[in-house]
Backbone as XML, in Angstrom:
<?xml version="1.0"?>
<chain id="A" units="angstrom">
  <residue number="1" name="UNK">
    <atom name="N" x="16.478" y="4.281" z="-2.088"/>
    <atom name="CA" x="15.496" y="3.612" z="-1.256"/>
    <atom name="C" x="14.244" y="4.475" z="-1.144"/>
  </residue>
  <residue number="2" name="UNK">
    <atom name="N" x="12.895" y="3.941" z="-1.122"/>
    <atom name="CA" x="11.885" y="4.421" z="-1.327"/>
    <atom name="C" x="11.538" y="4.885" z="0.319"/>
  </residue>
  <residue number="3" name="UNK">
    <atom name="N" x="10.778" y="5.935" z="0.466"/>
    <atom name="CA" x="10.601" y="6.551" z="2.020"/>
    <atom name="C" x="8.794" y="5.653" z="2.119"/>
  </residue>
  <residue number="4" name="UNK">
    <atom name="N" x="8.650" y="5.445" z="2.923"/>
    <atom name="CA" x="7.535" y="4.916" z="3.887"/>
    <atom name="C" x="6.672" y="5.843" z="4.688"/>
  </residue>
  <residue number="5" name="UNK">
    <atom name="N" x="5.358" y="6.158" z="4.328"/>
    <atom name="CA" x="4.718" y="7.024" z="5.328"/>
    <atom name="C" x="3.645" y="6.775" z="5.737"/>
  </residue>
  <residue number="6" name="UNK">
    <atom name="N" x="3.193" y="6.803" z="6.732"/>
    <atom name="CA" x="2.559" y="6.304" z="7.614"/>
    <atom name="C" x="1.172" y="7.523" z="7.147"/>
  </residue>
  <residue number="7" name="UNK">
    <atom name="N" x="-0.101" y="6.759" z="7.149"/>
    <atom name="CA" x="-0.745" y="7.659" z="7.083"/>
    <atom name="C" x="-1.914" y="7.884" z="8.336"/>
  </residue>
  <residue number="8" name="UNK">
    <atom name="N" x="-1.628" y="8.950" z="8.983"/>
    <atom name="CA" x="-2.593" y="9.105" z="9.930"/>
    <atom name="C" x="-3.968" y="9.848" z="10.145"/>
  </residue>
  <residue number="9" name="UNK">
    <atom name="N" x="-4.134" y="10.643" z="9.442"/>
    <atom name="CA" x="-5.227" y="11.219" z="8.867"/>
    <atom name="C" x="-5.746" y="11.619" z="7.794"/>
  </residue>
  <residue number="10" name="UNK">
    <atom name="N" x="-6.876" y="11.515" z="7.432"/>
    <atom name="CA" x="-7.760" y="11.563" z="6.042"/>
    <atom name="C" x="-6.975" y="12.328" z="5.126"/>
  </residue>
  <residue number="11" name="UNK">
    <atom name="N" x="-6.939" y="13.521" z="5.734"/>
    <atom name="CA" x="-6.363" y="14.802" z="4.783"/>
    <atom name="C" x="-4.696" y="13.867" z="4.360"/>
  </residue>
  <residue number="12" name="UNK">
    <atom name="N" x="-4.168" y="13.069" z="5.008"/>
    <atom name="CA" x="-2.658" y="12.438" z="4.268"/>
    <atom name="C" x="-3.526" y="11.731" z="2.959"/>
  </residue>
  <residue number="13" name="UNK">
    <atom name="N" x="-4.192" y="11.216" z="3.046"/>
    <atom name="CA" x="-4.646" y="10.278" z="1.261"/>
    <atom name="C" x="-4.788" y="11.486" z="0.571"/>
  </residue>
  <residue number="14" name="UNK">
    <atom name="N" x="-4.807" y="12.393" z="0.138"/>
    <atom name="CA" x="-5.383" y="13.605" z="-0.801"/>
    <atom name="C" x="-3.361" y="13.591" z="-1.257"/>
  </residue>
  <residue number="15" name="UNK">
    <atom name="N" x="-2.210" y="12.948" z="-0.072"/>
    <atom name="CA" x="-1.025" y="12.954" z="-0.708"/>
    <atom name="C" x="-0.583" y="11.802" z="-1.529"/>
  </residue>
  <residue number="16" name="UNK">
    <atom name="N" x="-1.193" y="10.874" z="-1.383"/>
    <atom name="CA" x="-1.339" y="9.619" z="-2.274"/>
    <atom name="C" x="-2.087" y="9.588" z="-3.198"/>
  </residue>
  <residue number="17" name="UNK">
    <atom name="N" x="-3.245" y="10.505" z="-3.424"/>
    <atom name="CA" x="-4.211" y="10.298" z="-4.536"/>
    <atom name="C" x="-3.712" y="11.433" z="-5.627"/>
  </residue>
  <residue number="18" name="UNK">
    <atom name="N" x="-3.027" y="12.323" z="-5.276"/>
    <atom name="CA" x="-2.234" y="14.007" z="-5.808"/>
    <atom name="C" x="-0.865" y="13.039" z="-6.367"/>
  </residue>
  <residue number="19" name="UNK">
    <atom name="N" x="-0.333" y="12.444" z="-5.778"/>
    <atom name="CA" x="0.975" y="11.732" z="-6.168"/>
    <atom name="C" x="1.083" y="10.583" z="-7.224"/>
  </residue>
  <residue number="20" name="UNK">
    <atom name="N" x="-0.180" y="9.657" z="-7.327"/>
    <atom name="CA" x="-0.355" y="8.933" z="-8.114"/>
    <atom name="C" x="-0.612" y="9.212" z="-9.254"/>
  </residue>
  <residue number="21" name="UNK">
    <atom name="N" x="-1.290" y="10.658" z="-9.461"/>
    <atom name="CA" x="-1.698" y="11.694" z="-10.728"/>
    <atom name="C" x="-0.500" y="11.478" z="-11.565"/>
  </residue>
  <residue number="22" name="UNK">
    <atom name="N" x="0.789" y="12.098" z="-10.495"/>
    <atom name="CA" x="2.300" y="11.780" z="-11.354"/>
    <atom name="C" x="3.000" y="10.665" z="-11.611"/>
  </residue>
  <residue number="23" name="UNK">
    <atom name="N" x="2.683" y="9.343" z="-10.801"/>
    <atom name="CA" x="3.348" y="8.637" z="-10.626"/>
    <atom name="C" x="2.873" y="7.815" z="-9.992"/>
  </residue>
  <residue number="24" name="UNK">
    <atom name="N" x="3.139" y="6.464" z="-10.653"/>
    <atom name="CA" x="2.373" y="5.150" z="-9.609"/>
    <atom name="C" x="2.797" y="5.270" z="-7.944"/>
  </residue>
  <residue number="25" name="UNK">
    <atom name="N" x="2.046" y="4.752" z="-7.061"/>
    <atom name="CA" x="2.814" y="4.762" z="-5.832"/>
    <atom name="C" x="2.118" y="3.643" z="-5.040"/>
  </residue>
  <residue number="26" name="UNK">
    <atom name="N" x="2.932" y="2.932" z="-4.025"/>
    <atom name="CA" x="2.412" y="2.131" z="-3.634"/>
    <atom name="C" x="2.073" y="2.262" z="-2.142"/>
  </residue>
  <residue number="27" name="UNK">
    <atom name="N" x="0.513" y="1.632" z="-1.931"/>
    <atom name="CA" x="-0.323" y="2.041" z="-0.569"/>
    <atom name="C" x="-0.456" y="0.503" z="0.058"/>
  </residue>
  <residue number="28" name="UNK">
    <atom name="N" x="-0.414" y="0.526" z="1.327"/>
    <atom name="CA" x="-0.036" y="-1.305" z="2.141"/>
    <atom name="C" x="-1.229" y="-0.528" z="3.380"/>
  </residue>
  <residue number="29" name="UNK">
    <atom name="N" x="-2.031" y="-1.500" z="3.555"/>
    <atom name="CA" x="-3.280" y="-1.702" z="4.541"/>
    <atom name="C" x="-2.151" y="-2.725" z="5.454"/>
  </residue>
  <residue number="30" name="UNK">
    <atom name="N" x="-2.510" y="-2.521" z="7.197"/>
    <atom name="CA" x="-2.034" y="-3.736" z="7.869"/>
    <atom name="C" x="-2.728" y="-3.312" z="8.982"/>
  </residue>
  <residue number="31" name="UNK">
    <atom name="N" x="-2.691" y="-4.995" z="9.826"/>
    <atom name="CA" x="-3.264" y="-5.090" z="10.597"/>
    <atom name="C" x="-2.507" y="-4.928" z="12.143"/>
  </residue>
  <residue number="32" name="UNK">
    <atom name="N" x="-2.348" y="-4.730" z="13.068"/>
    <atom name="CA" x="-0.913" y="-4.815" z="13.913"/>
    <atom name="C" x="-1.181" y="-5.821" z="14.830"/>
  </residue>
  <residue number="33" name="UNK">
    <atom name="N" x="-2.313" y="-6.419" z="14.654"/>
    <atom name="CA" x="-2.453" y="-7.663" z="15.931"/>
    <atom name="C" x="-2.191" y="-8.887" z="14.938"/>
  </residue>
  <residue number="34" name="UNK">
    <atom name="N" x="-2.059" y="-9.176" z="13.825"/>
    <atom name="CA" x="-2.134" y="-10.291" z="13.118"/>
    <atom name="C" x="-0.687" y="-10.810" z="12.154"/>
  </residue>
  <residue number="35" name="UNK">
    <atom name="N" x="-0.190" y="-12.161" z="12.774"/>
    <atom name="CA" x="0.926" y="-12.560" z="12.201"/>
    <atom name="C" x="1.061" y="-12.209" z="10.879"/>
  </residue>
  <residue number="36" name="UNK">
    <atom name="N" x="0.013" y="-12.853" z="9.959"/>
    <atom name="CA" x="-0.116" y="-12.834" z="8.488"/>
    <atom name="C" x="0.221" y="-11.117" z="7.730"/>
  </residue>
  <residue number="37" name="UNK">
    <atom name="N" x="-0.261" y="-10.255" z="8.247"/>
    <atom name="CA" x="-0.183" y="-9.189" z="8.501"/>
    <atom name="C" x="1.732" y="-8.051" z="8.818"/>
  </residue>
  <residue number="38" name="UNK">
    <atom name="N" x="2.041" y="-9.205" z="9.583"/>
    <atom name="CA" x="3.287" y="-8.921" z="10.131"/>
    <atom name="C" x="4.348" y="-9.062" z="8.832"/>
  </residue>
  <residue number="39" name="UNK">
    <atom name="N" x="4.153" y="-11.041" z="8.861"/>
    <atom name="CA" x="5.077" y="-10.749" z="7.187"/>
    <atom name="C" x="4.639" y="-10.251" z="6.513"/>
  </residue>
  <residue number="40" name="UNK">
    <atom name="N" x="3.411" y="-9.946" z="6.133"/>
    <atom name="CA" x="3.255" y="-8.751" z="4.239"/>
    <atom name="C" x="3.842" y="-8.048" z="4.714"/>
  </residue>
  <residue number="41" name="UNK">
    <atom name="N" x="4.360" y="-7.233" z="6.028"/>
    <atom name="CA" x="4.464" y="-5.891" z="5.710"/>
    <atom name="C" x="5.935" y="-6.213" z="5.958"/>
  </residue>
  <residue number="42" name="UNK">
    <atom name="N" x="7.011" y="-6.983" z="6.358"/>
    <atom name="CA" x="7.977" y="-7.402" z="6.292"/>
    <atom name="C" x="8.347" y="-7.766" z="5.069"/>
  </residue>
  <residue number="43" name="UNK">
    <atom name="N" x="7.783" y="-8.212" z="3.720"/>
    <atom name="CA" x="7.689" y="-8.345" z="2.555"/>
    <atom name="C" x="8.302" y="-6.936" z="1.624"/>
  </residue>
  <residue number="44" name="UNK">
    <atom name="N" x="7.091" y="-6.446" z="2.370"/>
    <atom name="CA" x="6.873" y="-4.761" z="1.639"/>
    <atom name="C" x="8.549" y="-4.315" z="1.729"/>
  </residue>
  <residue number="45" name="UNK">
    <atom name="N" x="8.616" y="-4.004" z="3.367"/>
    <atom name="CA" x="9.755" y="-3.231" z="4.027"/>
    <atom name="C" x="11.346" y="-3.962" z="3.140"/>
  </residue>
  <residue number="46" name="UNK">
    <atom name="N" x="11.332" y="-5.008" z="3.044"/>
    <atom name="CA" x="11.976" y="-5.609" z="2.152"/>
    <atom name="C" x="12.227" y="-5.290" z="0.532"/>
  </residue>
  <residue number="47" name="UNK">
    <atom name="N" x="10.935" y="-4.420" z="-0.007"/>
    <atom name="CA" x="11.134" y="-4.877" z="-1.201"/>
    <atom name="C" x="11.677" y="-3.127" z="-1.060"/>
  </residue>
  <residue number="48" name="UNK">
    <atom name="N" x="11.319" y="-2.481" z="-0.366"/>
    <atom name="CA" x="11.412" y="-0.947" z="-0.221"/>
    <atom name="C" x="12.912" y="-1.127" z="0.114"/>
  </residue>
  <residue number="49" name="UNK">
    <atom name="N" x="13.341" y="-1.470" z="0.845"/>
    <atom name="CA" x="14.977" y="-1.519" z="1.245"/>
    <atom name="C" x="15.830" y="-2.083" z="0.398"/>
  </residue>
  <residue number="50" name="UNK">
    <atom name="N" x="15.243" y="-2.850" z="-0.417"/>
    <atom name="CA" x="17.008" y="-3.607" z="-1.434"/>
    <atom name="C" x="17.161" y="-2.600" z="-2.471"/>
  </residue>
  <residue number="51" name="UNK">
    <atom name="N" x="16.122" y="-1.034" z="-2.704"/>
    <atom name="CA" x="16.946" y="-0.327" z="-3.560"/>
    <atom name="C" x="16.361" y="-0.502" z="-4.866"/>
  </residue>
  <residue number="52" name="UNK">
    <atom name="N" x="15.919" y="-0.877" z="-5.266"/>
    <atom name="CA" x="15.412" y="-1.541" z="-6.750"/>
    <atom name="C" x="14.520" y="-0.159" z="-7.218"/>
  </residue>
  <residue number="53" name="UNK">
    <atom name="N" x="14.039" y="-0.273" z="-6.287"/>
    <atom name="CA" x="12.895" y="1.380" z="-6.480"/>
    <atom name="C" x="12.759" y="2.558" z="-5.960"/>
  </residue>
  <residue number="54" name="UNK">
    <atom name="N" x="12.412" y="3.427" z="-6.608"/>
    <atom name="CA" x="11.663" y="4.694" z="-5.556"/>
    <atom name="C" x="10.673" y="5.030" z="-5.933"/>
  </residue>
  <residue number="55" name="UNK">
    <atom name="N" x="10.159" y="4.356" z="-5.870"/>
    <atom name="CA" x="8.284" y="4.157" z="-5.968"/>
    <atom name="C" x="8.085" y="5.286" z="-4.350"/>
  </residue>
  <residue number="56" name="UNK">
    <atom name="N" x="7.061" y="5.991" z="-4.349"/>
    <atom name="CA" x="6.237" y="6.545" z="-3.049"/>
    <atom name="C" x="5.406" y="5.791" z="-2.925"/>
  </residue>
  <residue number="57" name="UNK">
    <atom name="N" x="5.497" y="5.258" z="-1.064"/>
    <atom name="CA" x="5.395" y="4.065" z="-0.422"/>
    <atom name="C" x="4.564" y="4.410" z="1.059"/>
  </residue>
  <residue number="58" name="UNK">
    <atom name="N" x="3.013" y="4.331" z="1.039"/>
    <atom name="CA" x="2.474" y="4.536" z="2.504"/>
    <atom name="C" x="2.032" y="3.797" z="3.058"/>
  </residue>
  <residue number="59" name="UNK">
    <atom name="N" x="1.074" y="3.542" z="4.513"/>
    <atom name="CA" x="1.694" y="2.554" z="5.019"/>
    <atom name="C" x="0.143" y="3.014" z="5.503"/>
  </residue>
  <residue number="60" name="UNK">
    <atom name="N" x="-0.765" y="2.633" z="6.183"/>
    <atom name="CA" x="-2.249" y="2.739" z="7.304"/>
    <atom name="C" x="-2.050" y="1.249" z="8.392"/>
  </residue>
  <residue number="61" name="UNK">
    <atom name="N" x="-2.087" y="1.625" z="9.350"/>
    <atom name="CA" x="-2.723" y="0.797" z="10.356"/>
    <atom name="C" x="-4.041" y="0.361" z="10.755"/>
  </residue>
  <residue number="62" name="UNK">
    <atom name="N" x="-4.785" y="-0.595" z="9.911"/>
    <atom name="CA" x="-6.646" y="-0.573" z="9.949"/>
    <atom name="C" x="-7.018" y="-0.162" z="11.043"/>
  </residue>
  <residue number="63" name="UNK">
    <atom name="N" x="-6.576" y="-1.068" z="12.277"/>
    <atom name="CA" x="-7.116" y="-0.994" z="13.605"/>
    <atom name="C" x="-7.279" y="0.437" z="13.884"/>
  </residue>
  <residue number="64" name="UNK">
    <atom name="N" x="-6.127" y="1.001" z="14.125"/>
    <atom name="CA" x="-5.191" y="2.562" z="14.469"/>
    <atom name="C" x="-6.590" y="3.312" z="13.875"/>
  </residue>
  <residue number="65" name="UNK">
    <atom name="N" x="-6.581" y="2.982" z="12.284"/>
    <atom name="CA" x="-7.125" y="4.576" z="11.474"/>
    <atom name="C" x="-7.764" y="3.862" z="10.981"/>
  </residue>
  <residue number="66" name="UNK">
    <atom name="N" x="-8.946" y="3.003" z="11.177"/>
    <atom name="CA" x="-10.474" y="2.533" z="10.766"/>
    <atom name="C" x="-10.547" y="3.758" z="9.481"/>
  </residue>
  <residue number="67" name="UNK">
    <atom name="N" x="-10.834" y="4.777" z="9.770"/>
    <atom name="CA" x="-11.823" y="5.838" z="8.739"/>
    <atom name="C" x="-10.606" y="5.928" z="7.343"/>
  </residue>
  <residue number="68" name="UNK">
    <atom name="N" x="-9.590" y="5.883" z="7.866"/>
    <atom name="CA" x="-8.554" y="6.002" z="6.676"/>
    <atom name="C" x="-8.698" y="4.693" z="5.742"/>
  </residue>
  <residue number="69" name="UNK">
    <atom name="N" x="-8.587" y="3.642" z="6.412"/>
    <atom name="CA" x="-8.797" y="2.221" z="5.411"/>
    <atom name="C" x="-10.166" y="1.823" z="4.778"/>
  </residue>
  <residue number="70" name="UNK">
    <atom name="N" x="-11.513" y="2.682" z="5.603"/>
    <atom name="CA" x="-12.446" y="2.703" z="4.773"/>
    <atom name="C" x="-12.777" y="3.479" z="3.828"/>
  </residue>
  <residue number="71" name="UNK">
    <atom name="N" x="-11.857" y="4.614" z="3.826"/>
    <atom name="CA" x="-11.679" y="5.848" z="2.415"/>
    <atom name="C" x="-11.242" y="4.860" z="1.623"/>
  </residue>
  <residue number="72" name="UNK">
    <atom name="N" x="-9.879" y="4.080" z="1.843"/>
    <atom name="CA" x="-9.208" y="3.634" z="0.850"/>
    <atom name="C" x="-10.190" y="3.117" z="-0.023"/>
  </residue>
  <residue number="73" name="UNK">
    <atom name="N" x="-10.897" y="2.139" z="0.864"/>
    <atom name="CA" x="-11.970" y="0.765" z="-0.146"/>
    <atom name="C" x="-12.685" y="1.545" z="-0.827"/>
  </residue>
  <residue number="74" name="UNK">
    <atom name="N" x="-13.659" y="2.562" z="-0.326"/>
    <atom name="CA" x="-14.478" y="3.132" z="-1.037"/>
    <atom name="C" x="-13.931" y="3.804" z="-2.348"/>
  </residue>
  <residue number="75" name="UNK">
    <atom name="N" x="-13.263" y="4.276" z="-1.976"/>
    <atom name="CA" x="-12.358" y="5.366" z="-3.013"/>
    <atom name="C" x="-11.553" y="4.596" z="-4.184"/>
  </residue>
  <residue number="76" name="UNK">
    <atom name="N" x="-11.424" y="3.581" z="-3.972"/>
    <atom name="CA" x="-10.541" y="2.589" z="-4.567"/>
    <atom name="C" x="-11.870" y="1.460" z="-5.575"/>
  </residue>
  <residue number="77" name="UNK">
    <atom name="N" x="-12.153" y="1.349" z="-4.533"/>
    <atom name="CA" x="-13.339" y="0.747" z="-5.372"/>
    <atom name="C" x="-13.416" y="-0.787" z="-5.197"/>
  </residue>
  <residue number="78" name="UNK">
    <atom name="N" x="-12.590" y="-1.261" z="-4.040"/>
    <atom name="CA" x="-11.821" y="-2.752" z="-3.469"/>
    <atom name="C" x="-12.325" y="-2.909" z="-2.343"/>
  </residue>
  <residue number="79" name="UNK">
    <atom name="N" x="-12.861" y="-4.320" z="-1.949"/>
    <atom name="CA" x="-13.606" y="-4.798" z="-0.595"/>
    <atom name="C" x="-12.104" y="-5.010" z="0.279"/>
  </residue>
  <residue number="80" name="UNK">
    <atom name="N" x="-12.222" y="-4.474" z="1.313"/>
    <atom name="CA" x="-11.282" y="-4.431" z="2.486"/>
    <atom name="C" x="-10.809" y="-5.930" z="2.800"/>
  </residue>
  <residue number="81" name="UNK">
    <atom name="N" x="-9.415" y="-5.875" z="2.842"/>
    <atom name="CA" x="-8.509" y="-7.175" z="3.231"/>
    <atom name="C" x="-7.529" y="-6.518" z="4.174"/>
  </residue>
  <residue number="82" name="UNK">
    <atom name="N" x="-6.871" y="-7.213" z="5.345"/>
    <atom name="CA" x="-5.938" y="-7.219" z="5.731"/>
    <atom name="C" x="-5.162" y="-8.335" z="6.171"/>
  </residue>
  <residue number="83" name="UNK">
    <atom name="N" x="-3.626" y="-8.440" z="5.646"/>
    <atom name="CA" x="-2.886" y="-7.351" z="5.297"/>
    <atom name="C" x="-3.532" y="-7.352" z="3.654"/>
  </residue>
  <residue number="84" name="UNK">
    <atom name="N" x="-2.948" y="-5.695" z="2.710"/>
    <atom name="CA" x="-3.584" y="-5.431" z="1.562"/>
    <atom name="C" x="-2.688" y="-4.565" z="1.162"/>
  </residue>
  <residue number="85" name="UNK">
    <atom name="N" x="-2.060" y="-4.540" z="-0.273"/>
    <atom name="CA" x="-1.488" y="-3.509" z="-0.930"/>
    <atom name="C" x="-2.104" y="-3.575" z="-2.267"/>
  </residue>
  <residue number="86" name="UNK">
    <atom name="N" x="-1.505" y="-2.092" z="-2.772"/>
    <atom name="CA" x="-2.404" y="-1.546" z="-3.972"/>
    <atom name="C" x="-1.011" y="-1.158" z="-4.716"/>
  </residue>
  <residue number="87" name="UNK">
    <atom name="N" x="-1.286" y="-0.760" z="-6.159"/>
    <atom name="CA" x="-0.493" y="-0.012" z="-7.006"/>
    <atom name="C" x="-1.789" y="1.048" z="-7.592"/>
  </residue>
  <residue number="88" name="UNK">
    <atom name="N" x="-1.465" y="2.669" z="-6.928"/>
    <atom name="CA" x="-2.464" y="3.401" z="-7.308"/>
    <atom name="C" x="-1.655" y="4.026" z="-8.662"/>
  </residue>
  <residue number="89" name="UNK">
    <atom name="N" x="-2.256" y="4.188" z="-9.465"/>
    <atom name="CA" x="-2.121" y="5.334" z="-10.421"/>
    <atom name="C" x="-3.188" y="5.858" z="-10.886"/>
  </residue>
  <residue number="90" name="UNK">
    <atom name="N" x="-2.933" y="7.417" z="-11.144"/>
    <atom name="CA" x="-4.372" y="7.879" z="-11.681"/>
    <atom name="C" x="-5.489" y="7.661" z="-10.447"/>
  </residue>
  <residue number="91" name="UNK">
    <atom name="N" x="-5.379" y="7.962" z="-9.320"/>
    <atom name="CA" x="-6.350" y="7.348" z="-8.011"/>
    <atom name="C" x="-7.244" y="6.313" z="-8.233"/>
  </residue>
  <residue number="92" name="UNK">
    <atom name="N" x="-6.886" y="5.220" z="-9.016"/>
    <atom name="CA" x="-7.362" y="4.083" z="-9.222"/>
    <atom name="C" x="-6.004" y="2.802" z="-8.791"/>
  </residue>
  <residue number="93" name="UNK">
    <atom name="N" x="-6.551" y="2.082" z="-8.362"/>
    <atom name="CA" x="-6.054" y="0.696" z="-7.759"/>
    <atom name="C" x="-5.466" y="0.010" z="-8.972"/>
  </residue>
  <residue number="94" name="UNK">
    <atom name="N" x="-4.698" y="-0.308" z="-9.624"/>
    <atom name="CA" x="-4.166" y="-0.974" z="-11.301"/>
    <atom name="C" x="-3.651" y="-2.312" z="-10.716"/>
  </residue>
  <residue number="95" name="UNK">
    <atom name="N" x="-3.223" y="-2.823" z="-9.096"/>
    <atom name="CA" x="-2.778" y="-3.682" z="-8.947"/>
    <atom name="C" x="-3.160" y="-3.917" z="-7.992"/>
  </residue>
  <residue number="96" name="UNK">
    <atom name="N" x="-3.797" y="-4.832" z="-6.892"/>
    <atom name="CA" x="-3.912" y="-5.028" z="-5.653"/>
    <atom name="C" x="-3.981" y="-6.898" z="-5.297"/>
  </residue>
  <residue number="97" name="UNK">
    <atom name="N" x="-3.121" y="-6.967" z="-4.390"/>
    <atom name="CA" x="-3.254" y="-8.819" z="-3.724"/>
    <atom name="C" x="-3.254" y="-8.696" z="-2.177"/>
  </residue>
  <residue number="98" name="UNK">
    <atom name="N" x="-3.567" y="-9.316" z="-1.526"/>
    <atom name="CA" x="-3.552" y="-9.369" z="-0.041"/>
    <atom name="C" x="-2.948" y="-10.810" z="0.275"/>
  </residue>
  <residue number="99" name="UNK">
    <atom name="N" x="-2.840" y="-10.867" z="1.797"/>
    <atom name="CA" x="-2.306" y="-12.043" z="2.373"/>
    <atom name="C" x="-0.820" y="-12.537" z="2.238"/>
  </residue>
  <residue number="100" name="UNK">
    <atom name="N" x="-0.935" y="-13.898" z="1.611"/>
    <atom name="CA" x="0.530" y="-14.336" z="1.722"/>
    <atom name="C" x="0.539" y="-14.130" z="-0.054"/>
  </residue>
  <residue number="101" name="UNK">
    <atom name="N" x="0.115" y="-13.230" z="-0.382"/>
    <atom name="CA" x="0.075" y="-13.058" z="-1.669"/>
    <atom name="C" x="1.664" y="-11.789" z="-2.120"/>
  </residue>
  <residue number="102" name="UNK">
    <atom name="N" x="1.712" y="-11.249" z="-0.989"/>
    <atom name="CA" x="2.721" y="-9.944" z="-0.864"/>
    <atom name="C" x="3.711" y="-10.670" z="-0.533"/>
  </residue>
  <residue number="103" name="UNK">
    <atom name="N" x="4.139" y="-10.173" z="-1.510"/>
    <atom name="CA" x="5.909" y="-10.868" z="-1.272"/>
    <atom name="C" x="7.109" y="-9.471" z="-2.464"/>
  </residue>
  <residue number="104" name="UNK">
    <atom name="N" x="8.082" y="-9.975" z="-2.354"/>
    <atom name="CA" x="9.065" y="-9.165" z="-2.524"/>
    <atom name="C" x="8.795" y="-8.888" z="-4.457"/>
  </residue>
  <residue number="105" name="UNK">
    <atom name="N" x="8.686" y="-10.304" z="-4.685"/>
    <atom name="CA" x="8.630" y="-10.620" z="-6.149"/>
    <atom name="C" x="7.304" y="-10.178" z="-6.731"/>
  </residue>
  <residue number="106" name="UNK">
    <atom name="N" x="6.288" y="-10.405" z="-6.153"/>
    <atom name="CA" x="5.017" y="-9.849" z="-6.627"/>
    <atom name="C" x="4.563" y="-8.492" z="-6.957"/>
  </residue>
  <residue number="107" name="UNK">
    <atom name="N" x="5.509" y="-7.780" z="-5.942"/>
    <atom name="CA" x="5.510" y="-6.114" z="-5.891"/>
    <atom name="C" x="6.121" y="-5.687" z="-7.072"/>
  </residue>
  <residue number="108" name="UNK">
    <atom name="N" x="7.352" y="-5.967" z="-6.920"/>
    <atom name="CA" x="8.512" y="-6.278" z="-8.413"/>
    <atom name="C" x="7.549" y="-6.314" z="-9.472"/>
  </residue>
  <residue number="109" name="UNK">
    <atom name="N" x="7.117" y="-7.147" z="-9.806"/>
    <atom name="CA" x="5.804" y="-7.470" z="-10.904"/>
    <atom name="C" x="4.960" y="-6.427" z="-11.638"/>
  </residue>
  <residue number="110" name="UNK">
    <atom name="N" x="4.725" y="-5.953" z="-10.133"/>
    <atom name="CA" x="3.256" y="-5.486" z="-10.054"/>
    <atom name="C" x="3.851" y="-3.899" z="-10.682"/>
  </residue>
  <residue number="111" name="UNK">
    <atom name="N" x="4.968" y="-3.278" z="-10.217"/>
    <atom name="CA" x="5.914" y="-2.500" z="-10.459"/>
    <atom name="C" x="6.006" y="-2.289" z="-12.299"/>
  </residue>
  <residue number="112" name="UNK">
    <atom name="N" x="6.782" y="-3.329" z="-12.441"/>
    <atom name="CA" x="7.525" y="-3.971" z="-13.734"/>
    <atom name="C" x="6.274" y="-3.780" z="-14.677"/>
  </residue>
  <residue number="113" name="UNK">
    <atom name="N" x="4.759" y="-4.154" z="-14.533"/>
    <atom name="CA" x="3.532" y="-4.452" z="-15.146"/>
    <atom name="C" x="2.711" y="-2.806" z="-15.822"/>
  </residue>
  <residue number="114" name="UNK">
    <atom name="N" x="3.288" y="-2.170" z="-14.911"/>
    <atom name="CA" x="2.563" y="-0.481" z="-14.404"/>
    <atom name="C" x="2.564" y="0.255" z="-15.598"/>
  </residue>
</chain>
């Protein structure tokens, strides 16, 4: 099972952008006041728990850490959505969908595609 980390300050992306160098990993934007928001990341937590992968798996709260989700966009090079996941490799974005677009199977995909 893949571990989940929460990222709370700037200096944590320098562990997602260092990690993707080796290895794809996957980064989830969410919102915590918004249903839509609720299932992607119930999606995610899902696809992280049945085992299939151990992909490295982090997690930002927009509201929470504003400055962290606007590194992401900039840095990424992607106009801000929430909810939003990425497949970084190489600190570039190779996969990203938002909304009711995140689902268990899409990640799988997006994974499978890499």
């Amino acid at each position: 099972m893949a571990e989940l980390k929460e990222l709370l300050e700037l200096s944590d992306l320098n562990e997602v952008w260092e990690t993707s160098r080796e290895k794809p990993v996957l980064l989830f934007k969410q919102s915590t006041t918004c249903p839509i928001s609720a299932n992607a990341f119930n999606e995610f937590n899902a696809f992280l728990n049945d085992g299939s992968s151990d992909t490295d798996a982090y997690f930002v709260k927009v509201r929470e850490s504003r400055a962290i989700s606007d590194e992401i966009a900039e840095e990424l090079g992607v106009s801000h959505q929430s909810p939003q996941i990425f497949l970084v490799k190489d600190r570039k974005s190779v996969w990203n969908t938002s909304h009711d677009a995140i689902t268990v199977n899409s990640i799988k995909e997006a994974l499978n595609n890499a």
